[in-house]
N, C-alpha and C positions, 0 to 999 in steps of 0.2 A: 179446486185450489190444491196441487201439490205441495206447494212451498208456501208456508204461512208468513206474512208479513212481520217483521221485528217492533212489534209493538207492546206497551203492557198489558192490553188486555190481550194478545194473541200468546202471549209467552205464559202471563199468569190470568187464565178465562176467569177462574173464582173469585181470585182477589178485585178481578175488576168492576164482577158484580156489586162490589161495596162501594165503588164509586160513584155512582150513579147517584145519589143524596149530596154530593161533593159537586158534580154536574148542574144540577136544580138549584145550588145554593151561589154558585158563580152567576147562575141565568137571572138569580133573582138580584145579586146585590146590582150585575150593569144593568140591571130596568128601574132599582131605586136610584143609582147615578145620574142614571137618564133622564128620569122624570123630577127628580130634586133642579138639577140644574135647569130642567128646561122652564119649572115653575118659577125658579130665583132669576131667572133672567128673560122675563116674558114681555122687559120692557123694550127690548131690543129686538125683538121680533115684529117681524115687517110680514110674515106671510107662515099667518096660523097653520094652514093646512099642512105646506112644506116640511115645520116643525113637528106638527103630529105625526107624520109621514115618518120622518127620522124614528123617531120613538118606537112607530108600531115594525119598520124594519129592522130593530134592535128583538125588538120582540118574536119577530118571526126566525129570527138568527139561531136566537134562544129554544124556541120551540123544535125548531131542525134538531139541535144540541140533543135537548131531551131526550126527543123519539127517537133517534138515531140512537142511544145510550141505554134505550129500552132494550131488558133481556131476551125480550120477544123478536128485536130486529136485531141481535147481532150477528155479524162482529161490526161496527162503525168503519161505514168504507169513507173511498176516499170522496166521493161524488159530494157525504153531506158535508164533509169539511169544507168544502167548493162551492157549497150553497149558503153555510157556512159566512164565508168570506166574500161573497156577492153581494148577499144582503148585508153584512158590514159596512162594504163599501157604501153601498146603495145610502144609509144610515148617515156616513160620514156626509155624502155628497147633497141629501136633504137637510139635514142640521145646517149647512152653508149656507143654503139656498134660502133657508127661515130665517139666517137674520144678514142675508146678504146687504152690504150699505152702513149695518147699525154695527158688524162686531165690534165695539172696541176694542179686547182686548180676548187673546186668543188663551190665555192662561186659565178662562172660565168655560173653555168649550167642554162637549162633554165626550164627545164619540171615539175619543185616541181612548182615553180612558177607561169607557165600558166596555169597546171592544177589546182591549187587553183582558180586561176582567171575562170575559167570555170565551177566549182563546185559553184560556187557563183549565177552560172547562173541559176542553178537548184533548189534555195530557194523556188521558188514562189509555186515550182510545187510539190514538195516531204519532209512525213514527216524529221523530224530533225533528228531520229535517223539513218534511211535510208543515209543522208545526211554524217554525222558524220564518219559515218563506210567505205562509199565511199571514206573518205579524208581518211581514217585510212589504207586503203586495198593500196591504192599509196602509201603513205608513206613508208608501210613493202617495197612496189618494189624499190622505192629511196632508203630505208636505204639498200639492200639487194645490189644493186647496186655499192652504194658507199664504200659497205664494198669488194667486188671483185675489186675497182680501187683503193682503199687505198694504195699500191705500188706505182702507179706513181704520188701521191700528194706529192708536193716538199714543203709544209710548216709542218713543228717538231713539230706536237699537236698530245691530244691522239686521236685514232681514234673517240670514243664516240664524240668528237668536228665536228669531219665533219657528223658524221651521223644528230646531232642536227641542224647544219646549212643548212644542204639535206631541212630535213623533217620539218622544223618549217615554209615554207610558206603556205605550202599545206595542214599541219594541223590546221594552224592557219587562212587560208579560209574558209576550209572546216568548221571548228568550227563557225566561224561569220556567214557563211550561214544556219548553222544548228541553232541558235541564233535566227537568224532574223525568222526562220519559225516555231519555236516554241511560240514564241513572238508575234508575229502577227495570230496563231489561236486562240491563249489564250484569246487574245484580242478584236478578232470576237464573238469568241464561248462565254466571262462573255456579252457581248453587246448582243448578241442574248437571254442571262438567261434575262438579266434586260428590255431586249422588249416582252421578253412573260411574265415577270412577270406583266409589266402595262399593258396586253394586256387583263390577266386574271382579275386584279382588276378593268377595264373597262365592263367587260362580262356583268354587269349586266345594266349599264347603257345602251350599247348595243342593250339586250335582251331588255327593256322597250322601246328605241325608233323604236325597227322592230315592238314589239306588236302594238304600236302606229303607225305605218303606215300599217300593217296589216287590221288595226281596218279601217281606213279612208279608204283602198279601197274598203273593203266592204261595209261598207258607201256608198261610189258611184255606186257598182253595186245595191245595195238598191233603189239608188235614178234613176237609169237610166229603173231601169226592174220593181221591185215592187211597188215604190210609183205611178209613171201613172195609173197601174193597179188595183189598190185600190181607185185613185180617180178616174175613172172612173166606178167603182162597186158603188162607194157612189152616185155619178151623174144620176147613171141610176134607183137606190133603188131597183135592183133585180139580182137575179144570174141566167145564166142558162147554160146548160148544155157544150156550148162553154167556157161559162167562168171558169169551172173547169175545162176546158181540157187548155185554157191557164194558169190554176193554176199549173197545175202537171208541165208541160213543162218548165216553169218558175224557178219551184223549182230542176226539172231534170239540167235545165243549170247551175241555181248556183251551183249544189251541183256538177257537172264537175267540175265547174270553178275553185270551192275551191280545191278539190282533188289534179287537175293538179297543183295548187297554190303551194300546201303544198309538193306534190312529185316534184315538181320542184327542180334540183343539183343545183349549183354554176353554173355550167359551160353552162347548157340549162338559167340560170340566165344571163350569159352573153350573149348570142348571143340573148338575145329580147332587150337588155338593147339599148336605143338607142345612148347613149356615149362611147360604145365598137366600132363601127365601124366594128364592123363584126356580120356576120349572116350568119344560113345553118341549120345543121342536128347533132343533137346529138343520135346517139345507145346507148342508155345505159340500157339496160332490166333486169340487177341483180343490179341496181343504185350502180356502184361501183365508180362513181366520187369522192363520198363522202372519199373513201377509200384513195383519195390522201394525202400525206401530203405537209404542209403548204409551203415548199420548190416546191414541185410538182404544186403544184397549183400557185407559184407566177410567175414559169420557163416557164408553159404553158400557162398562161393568159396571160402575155406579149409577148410571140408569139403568139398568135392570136388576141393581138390590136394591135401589130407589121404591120400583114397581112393588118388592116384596115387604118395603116398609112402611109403605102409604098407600092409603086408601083409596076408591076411585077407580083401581085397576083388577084384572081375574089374573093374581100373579103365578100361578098355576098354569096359565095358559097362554103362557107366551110364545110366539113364532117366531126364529127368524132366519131369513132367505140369503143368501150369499150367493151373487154369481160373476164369475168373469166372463165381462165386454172387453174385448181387445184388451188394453192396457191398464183396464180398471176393474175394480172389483165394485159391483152396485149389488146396495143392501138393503133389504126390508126389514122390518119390524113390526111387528103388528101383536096387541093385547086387545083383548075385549076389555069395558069399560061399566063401571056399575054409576058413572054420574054425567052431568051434563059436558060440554066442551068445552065450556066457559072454567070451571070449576078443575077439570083434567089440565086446562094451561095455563091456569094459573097455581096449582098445585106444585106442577115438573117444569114449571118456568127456568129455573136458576139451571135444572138438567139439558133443556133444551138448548138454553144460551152455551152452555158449555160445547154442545155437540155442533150448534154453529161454527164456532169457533174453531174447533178443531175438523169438520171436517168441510167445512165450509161451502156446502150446498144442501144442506138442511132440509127436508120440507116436511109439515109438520102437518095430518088431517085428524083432528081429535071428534069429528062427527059421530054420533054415539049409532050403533055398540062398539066401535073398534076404534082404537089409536093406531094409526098408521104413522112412521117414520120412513122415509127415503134418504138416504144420502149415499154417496159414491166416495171411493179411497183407491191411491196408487198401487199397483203390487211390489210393494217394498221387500 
C-alpha cells in the first residue's frame, strides 16, 4: 500500500488502538437490543428458528467487528465492513421472516436499531463515505422489508410513515459514525499540516545546531589523534620517515571516520546512540533508509526502542536488512527472542498494529529463537 486510506485509525494508528473497548461495547449493547426485543416480543413469532437466526447473525456481525479491530489484524479493511453489512442485512431479513403475518407494528422491530448501534462500531476504522453508504445499503433492506409487511400493520398511517420510522435509526447511526470519522481525520491531518509546518520553520535552526555538533566532534578527534602528534614533531624538532607513515595513517582514519560520519542513515544513527537501548546490524548497500517517510521512520524507531525497553527480546542483537526490488524497498528485521511467541505478540502487539498500519503488508513470525518482521515501502 503506497497510499494509506483517509481514515482514523490509518491517520492516527495509536489513538485507534483505544478504540477497540468502544468497538466491543457497541457489539455488545446491539446483542442486548436484539435479544431484549426478541424475548418482549416472542408472542408474535411465528417461526422460532428464523428469529434465532436474526440474532445469531447480529452476533456474527459483531464478531467480524471485533476481530477485524484486533491489533493483531490491523488495519480494518474494507472486505470486513462488507461482511459487516451482509450479515446485517441477512439479520434484518431473518427478523422479518420470524414474525412474518404477526408484526403488528414496526415501531418494536429491532434490526434498524442494533444495526445502527453496530455501524457506530466501525467509525474508528473506515472512511465516512464507506460508512455512510453501509447505513444507506440496510436501510433500502429495512424499507424493502417493511413495504412486504405493510399488510399486517394495524395502525391507519401512510405507508411512507412506517418506512421513515424503519429507517431513521440506522440511518441516523450510521450518519453520526460517518460524522465522527470525518471529523476526527480532518482534525489529525490540519494538526499534522501545522507540525510540519513548525517543523520546517525550525529546519534551519536545526541545521545550525547539527553543524555545531558536527564541528566539536571533529574537534575532539583533532585533539585525540592530531594534536599529540604534532606536539610531539615540535618536542623532537625533526621528521622522519616513521613519522610520515604516522601522517598518512592518521589522515587515512580521519578521513574513514568522516565518510562513515557523513554516510551514516538515521536508523545505523540509532543503534550507536547510547539512549536507543538497542544495538546490531544495519544492511543497507543502496542507503535506502533515507527513502522512508516520516510516518515510517517514527513506526519503526519506536519498535526498535520498544525492543530495548521490554523484555522477551536480545535487544543487543538486532538485524536489519534493506533492499531495493524495483520500485520498492523490502525490509527485514529479525531479533532473537528469550520467550515463547505467544508472549513476544502479545507483548509488541500495540507495535505491530502500528506497523500494519503504516506499512501495510506486515508479516509478523515470532517462532522462537527469532522474531522475524517483513514489510515492503515505496522509494519516496
Amino acid at each position: 500500500m503506497s497510499d494509506r486510506e483517509r481514515t482514523p485509525q490509518q491517520v492516527d494508528p495509536v489513538g485507534a488502538l483505544a478504540s477497540r473497548p468502544v468497538s466491543l461495547i457497541t457489539v455488545l449493547a446491539a446483542l442486548v437490543v436484539a435479544v431484549s426485543a426478541t424475548l418482549s416480543g416472542r408472542d408474535e413469532i411465528v417461526d422460532p428458528a428464523a428469529s434465532v437466526g436474526a440474532v445469531a447473525a447480529l452476533a456474527a456481525a459483531g464478531f467480524v467487528l471485533v476481530l477485524s479491530a484486533s491489533p493483531l489484524r490491523a488495519p480494518f479493511r474494507r472486505r470486513s465492513l462488507l461482511a459487516v453489512v451482509v450479515l446485517s442485512c441477512a439479520a434484518v431479513a431473518l427478523e422479518a421472516l420470524g414474525l412474518l403475518g404477526q408484526n403488528a407494528l414496526v415501531r418494536d422491530d429491532w434490526s434498524s436499531l442494533a444495526v445502527g448501534v453496530l455501524l457506530l462500531g466501525v467509525a474508528p476504522y473506515r472512511p465516512a463515505a464507506e460508512i455512510l453508504v453501509a447505513g444507506l445499503v440496510v436501510a433500502v433492506v429495512v424499507a424493502v422489508v417493511v413495504l412486504l409487511e405493510r399488510p399486517w400493520f394495524v395502525t391507519d398511517v401512510p405507508t411512507t410513515t412506517f418506512v421513515i420510522v424503519a429507517v431513521v435509526p440506522v440511518v441516523a447511526l450510521s450518519a453520526a459514525a460517518a460524522s465522527f470519522s470525518r471529523t476526527f481525520t480532518l482534525l489529525v491531518e490540519r494538526w499534522i499540516d501545522r507540525a510540519m509546518t513548525f517543523r520546517r520553520a525550525s529546519a534551519d535552526e536545526l541545521r545550525a545546531s547539527i553543524a555545531r555538533s558536527v564541528q566539536q566532534d571533529r574537534v575532539t578527534i583533532l585533539n585525540r589523534e592530531v594534536v599529540p602528534f604534532f606536539s610531539s614533531l615540535v618536542d623532537r624538532g625533526a621528521v622522519t620517515a616513521a613519522d610520515a607513515q604516522r601522517a598518512r595513517d592518521i589522515a587515512d582514519q580521519l578521513r574513514v571516520s568522516m565518510v562513515a560520519e557523513a554516510d551514516r542513515s538515521w536508523l545505523e544513527h540509532l543503534f550507536v546512540s547510547p539512549t536507543s537501548g538497542v544495538s546490531g546490524i544495519v544492511v543497507d548497500p543502496d542507503f535506502v533508509a533515507s527513502a522512508m517517510t516520516p510516518d515510517h521512520r517514527t513506526s519503526l524507531r519506536a519498535l526498535l526502542v520498544a525492543f530495548g525497553e521490554r523484555d522477551g527480546v536480545q535487544a543487543d542483537d538486532v538485524r536489519v536488512d534493506l533492499r531495493r526490488v524495483d520500485e520498492r524497498v523490502e525490509a527485514l528485521v529479525s531479533v532473537p527472542t528469550t520467550v515463547g511467541e505467544f508472549v513476544v505478540r502479545r507483548r509488541f502487539a500495540p507495535w505491530f498494529a502500528v506497523l500494519r498500519i503504516v506499512f501495510g503488508d506486515l508479516q509478523v513470525d515470532a517462532t522462537s529463537p527469532l522474531l522475524t518482521l517483513r514489510f515492503s515501502y515505496d522509494q519516496h
